[in-house]
LOVO-441299 format. One record per residue (C-alpha): residue number from 1; residue in one letter; y, x, z. Coordinates in nm, 2 decimals. Example, Ala and Ser with C-alpha at 12.3 -4.5 7.8 and 13.67 -1.06 7.14 Angstrom:
BEGIN
pos:code:v:u:w
1:A:-0.45:1.23:0.78
2:S:-0.11:1.37:0.71
This chain:
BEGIN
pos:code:v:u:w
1:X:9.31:0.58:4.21
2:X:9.23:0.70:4.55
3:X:9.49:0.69:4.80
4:X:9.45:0.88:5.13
5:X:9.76:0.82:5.29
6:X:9.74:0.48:5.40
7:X:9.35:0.53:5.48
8:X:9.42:0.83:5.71
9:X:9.77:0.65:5.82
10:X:9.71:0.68:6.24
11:X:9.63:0.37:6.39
12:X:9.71:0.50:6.79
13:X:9.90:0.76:6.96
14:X:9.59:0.99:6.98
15:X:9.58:0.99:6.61
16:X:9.96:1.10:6.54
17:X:9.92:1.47:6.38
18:X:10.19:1.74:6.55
19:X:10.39:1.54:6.77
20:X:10.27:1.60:7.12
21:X:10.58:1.56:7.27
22:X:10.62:1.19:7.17
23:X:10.24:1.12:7.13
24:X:10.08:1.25:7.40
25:X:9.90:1.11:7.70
26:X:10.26:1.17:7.93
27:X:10.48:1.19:7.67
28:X:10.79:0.97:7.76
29:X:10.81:0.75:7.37
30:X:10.43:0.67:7.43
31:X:10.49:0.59:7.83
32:X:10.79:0.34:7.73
33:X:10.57:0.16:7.40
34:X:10.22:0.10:7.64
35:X:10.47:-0.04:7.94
36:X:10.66:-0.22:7.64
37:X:11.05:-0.13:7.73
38:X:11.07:0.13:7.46
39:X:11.45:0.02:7.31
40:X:11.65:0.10:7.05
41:X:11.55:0.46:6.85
42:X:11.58:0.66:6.59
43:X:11.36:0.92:6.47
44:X:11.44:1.23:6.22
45:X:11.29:1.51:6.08
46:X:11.16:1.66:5.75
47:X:10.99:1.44:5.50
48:X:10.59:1.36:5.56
49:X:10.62:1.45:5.99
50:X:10.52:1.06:6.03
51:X:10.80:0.88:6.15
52:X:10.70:0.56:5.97
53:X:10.33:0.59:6.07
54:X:10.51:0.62:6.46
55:X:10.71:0.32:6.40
56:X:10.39:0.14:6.34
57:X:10.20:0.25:6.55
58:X:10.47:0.14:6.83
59:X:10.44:-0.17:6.68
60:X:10.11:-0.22:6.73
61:X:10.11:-0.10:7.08
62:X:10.37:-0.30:7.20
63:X:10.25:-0.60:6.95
64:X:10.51:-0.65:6.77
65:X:10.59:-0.80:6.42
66:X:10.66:-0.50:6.17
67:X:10.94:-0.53:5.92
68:X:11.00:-0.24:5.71
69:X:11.30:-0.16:5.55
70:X:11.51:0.11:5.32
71:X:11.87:0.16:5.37
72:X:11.98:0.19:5.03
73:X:11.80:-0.12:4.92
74:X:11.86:-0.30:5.22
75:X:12.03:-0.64:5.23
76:X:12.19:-0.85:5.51
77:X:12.11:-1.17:5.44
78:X:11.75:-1.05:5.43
79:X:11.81:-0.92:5.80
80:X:11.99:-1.26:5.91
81:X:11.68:-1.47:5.76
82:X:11.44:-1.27:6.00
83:X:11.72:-1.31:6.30
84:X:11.71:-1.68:6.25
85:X:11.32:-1.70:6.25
86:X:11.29:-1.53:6.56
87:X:11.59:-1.70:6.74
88:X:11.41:-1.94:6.99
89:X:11.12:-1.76:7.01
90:X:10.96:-1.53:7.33
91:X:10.85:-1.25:7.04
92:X:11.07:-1.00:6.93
93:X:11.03:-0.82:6.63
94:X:11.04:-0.47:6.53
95:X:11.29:-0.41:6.24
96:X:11.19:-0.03:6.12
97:X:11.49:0.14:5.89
98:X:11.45:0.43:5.69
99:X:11.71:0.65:5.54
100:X:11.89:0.50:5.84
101:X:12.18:0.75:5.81
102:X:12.30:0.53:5.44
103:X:12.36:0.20:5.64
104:X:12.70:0.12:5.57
105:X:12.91:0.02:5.86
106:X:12.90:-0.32:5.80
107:X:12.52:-0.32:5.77
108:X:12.54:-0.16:6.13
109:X:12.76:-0.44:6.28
110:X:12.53:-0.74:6.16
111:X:12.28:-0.51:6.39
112:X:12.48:-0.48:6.69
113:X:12.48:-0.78:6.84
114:X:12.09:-0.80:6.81
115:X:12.08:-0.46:6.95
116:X:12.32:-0.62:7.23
117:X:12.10:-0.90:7.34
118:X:11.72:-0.70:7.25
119:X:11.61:-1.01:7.04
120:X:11.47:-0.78:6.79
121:X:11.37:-0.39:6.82
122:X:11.55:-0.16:6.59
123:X:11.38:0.17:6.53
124:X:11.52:0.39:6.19
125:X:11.43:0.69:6.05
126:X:11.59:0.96:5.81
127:X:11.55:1.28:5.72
128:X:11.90:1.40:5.89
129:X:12.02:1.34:6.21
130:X:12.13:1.00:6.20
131:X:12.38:1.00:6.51
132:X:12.63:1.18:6.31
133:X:12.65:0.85:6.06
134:X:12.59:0.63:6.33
135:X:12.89:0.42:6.54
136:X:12.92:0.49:6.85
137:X:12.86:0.16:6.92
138:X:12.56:0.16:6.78
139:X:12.45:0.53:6.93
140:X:12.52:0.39:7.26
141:X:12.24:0.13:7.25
142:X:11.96:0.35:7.14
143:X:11.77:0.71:7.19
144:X:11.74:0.95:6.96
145:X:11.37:1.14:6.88
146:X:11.31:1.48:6.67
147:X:10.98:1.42:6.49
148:X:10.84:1.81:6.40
149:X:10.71:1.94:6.08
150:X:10.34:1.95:6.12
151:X:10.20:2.23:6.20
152:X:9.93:2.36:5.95
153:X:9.63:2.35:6.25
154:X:9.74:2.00:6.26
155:X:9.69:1.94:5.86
156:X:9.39:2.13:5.88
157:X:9.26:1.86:6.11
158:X:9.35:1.58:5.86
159:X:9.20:1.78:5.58
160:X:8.87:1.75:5.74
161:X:8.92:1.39:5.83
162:X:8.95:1.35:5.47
163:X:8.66:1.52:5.30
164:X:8.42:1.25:5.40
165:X:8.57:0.96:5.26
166:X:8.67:1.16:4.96
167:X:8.34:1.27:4.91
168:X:8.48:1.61:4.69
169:X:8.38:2.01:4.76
170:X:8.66:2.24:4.83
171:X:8.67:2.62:4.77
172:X:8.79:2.78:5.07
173:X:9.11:2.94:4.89
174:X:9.19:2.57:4.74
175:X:9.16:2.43:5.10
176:X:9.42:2.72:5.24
177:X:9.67:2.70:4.93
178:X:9.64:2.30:4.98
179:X:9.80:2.31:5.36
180:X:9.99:2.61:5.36
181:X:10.18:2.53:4.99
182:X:10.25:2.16:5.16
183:X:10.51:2.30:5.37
184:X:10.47:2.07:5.69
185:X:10.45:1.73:5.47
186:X:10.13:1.57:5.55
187:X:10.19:1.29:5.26
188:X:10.25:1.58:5.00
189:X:9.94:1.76:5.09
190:X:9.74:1.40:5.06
191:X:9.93:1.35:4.74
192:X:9.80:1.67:4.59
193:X:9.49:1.64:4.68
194:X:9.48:1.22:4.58
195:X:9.56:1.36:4.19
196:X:9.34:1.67:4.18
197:X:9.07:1.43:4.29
198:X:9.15:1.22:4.05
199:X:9.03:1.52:3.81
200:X:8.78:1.70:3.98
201:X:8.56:1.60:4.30
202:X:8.56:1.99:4.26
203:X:8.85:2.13:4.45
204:X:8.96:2.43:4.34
205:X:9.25:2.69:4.34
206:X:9.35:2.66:4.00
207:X:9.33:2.31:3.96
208:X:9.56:2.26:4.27
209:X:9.79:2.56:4.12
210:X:9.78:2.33:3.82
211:X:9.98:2.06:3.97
212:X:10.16:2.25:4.23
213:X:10.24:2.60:4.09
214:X:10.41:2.67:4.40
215:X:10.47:2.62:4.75
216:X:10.71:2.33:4.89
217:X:10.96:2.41:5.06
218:X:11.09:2.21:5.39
219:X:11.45:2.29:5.27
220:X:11.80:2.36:5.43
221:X:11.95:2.01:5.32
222:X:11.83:1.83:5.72
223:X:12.06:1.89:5.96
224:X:11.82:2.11:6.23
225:X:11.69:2.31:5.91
226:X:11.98:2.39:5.76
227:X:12.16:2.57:6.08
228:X:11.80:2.73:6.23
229:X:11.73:2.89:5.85
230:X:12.12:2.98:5.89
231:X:12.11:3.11:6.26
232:X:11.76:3.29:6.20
233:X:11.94:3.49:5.88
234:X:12.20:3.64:6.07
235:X:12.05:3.68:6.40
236:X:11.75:3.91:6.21
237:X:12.04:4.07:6.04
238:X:12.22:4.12:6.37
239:X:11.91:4.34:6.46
240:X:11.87:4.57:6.15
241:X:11.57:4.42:6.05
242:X:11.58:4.39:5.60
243:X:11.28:4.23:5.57
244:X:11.34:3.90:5.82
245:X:11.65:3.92:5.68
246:X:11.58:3.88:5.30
247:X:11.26:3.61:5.35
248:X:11.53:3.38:5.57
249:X:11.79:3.44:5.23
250:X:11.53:3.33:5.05
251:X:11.43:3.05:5.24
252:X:11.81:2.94:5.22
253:X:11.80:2.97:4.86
254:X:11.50:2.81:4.78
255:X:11.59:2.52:4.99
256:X:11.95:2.48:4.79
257:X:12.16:2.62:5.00
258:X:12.47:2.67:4.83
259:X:12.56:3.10:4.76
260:X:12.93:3.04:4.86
261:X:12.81:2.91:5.24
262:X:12.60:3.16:5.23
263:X:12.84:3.42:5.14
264:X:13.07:3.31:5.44
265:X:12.83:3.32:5.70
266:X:12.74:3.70:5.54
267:X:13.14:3.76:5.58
268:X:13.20:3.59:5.95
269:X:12.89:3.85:6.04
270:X:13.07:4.11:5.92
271:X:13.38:4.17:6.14
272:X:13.20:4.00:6.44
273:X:12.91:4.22:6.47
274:X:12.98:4.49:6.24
275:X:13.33:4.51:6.24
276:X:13.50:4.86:6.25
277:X:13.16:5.01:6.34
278:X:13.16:5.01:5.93
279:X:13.48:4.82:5.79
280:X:13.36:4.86:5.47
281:X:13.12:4.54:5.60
282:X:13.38:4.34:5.58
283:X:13.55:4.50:5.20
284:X:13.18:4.44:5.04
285:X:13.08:4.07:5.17
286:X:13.45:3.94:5.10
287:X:13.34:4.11:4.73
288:X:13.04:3.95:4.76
289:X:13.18:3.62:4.84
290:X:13.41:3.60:4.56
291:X:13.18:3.74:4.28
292:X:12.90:3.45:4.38
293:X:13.19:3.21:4.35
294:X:13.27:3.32:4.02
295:X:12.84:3.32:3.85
296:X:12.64:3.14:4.10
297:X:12.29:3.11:4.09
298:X:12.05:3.24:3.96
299:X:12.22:3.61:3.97
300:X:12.42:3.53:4.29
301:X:12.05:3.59:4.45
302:X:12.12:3.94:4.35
303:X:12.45:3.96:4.49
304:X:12.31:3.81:4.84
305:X:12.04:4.04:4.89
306:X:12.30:4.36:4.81
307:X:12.53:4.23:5.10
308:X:12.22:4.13:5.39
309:X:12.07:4.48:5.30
310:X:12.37:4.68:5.31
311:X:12.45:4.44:5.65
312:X:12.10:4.51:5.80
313:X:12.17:4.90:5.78
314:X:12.48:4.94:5.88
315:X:12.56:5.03:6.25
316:X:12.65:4.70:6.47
317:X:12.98:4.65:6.71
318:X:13.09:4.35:6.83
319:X:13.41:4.50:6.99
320:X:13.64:4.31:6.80
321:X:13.47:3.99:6.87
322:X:13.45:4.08:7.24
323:X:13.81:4.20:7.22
324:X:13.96:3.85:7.06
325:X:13.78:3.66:7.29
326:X:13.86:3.81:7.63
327:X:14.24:3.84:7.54
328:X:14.20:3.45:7.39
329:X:14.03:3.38:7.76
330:X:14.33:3.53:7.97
331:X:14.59:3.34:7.77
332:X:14.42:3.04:7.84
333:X:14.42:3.12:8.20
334:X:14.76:3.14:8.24
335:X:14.81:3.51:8.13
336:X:15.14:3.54:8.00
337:X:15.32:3.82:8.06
338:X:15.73:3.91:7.96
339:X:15.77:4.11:7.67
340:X:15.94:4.44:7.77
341:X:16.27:4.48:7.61
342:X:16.21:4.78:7.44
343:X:15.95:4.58:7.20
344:X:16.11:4.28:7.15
345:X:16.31:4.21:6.82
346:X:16.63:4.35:7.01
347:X:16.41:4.68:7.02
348:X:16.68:4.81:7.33
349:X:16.55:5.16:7.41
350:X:16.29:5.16:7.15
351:X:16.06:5.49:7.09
352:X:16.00:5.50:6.71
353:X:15.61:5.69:6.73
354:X:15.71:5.81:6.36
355:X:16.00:6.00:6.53
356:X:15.74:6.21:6.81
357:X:15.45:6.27:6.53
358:X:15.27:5.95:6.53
359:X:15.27:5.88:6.90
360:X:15.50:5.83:7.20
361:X:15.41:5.70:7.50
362:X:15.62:5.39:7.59
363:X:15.62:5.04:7.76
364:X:15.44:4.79:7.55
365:X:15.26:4.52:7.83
366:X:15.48:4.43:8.14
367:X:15.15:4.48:8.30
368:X:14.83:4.72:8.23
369:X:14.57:4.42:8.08
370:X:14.22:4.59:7.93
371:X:14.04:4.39:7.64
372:X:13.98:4.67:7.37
373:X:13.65:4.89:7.44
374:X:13.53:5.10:7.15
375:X:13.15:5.22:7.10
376:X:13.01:5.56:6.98
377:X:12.87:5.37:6.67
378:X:12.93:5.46:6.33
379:X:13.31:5.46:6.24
380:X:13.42:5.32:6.54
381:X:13.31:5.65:6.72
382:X:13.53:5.79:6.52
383:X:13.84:5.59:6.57
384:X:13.81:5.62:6.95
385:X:13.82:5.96:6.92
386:X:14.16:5.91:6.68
387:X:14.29:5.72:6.97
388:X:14.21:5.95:7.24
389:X:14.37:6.24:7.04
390:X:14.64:6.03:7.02
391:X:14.73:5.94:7.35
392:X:14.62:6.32:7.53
């Protein structure tokens, strides 16, 4: 069984794939591990990005013993045994932690006080940002380091690297469906190619299509992913365009992003950049967030792509957004004006509009305050021209 991964496992800082900003030359995680005061870190991003080939590699720069550990397997007195060895001792290990975001609180306080007194070197590692499980205790001691998804240049790189110990012949359309289907994830795109060669020195794009019928996805699950997947959806909806819109839905779904968050974020997007431009925004994704509620996937997929589409193409105002907020803002700064007496629930000299055809002019703000501007877009052109009827 061949196993690439740990042969191709960077042994420096020049040989870390993707990560320039920690890696390179001026890069301030490599600067602190070659002067040796690198403290307390933890490292997340998507799976394969090489967070524990970093943590090693710090520990070989700054010599350090290397203990690796899991969260959920993780035991204390384990940790206390390698505390005690190094007590009395001038080294210091390194005490690497992945899936650091499952430490149970009392796994983090038999931590602190080594983290306290920098007898050992704590460095984890998970998939999600880790400070949001941390204590703040804990958070306080240490930095915190995005590692990327590599970028497929960078996995091209390692592909080469690889051919000459793996001593196999590649099609061209196998080598591009082997990094692009690996989605970032160095160790999946090994691990294919570790079991097709395991077949066939004789790479090809059926065999790999054979084992991976389709591409991996990096998800929505982490943290960072989750919210830019999210943020790109509605912003490419914001600005009309269907196609953006539908591959980031996809993305969303494909990386098991539940149809009901979806369907909120679809609903929030249509009264705040939609709103009365087209109210029937608003009447379609609240539809559409009950009915994907009620079925769920697959055929809520369906459902989703109706509403972005139908978003997409309909004309955009933000008016009531901008409206709710700058009233919101001038209550906050102090704005608060008497009610005038004709409107209050004593309704003295009260003007009923019913009575004068729908509209009377009367006193409604103690003072004239302006937070409502209308656009010629869609229906809302229309409405401000109902309103300036109105009040002629």
């Amino acid at each position: 069984m061949r196993d690439f991964t740990h042969l191709l496992r960077p042994k420096d800082f020049d040989a870390i794939l993707g990560q320039e900003h920690l890696a390179g030359v001026n890069a301030p995680l490599r600067v602190l591990c070659e002067k040796g005061v690198l403290g307390h870190s933890f490292f997340y991003g998507p799976a394969g990005c090489g967070k524990t080939s970093i943590a090693r590699v710090i520990a070989d720069s700054m010599k350090l013993p290397f203990y690796e550990f899991n969260a959920t397997s993780i035991k204390i007195e384990e940790l206390r045994k390698i505390f005690l060895q190094y007590k009395n001792t001038l080294e210091k290990p390194l005490i690497f932690i992945d899936e650091v975001h499952r430490l149970a609180k009392n796994q983090q306080e038999v931590l602190l006080p080594v983290m306290e007194n920098n007898s050992v070197l704590v460095i984890g590692a998970s998939t999600e940002n880790p400070f949001f499980s941390l204590t703040s205790a804990i958070r306080s001691r240490s930095m915190l380091f995005e590692i990327k998804s590599i970028p497929n240049e960078a996995l091209k790189n390692l592909l080469e690297k690889t051919v000459p110990h793996a001593k196999i012949v590649f099609d061209e359309d196998a080598k591009e469906y082997l990094v692009a289907s690996s989605g970032g994830d160095a160790r999946a795109m090994l691990k294919l190619l570790e079991f097709a060669s395991n077949i066939d020195t004789h790479i090809t794009l059926a065999l790999l299509k054979s084992l991976r019928p389709n591409a991996l996805s990096v998800g929505s699950s982490e943290a960072g992913v989750h919210y830019d997947l999210a943020s790109a959806m509605i912003k490419s909806i914001r600005g009309s365009d269907m196609d953006a819109s539908i591959y980031y839905l996809a993305r969303l779904i494909d990386g098991g992003e539940s149809a009901e968050f979806i369907a909120r974020r679809l609903v929030i997007l249509a009264s705040e950049d939609i709103g009365n431009a087209n109210p029937q925004a608003l009447t379609l994704c609240t539809s559409a967030m009950t009915s994907v509620s009620k079925i769920g996937y697959p055929e809520a997929r369906i459902i989703l792509a109706q509403a972005v589409i139908y978003l997409c193409a309909s004309p955009k105002s933000n008016a009531a957004y901008e409206a709710i907020n700058s009233a919101l803002q001038a209550v906050h700064n102090g704005v608060m004006l008497e009610i005038p007496k004709n409107i209050t629930n004593k309704h003295e000299n009260y003007l009923y509009p019913h009575d004068f055809g729908g509209y009377v002019k009367q006193k409604y703000l103690s003072k004239p305050l302006k937070f409502v501007t209308l656009k010629n877009i869609g229906y809302e052109k229309k409405m401000k021209e109902w309103i300036e009827l109105a009040t002629l």
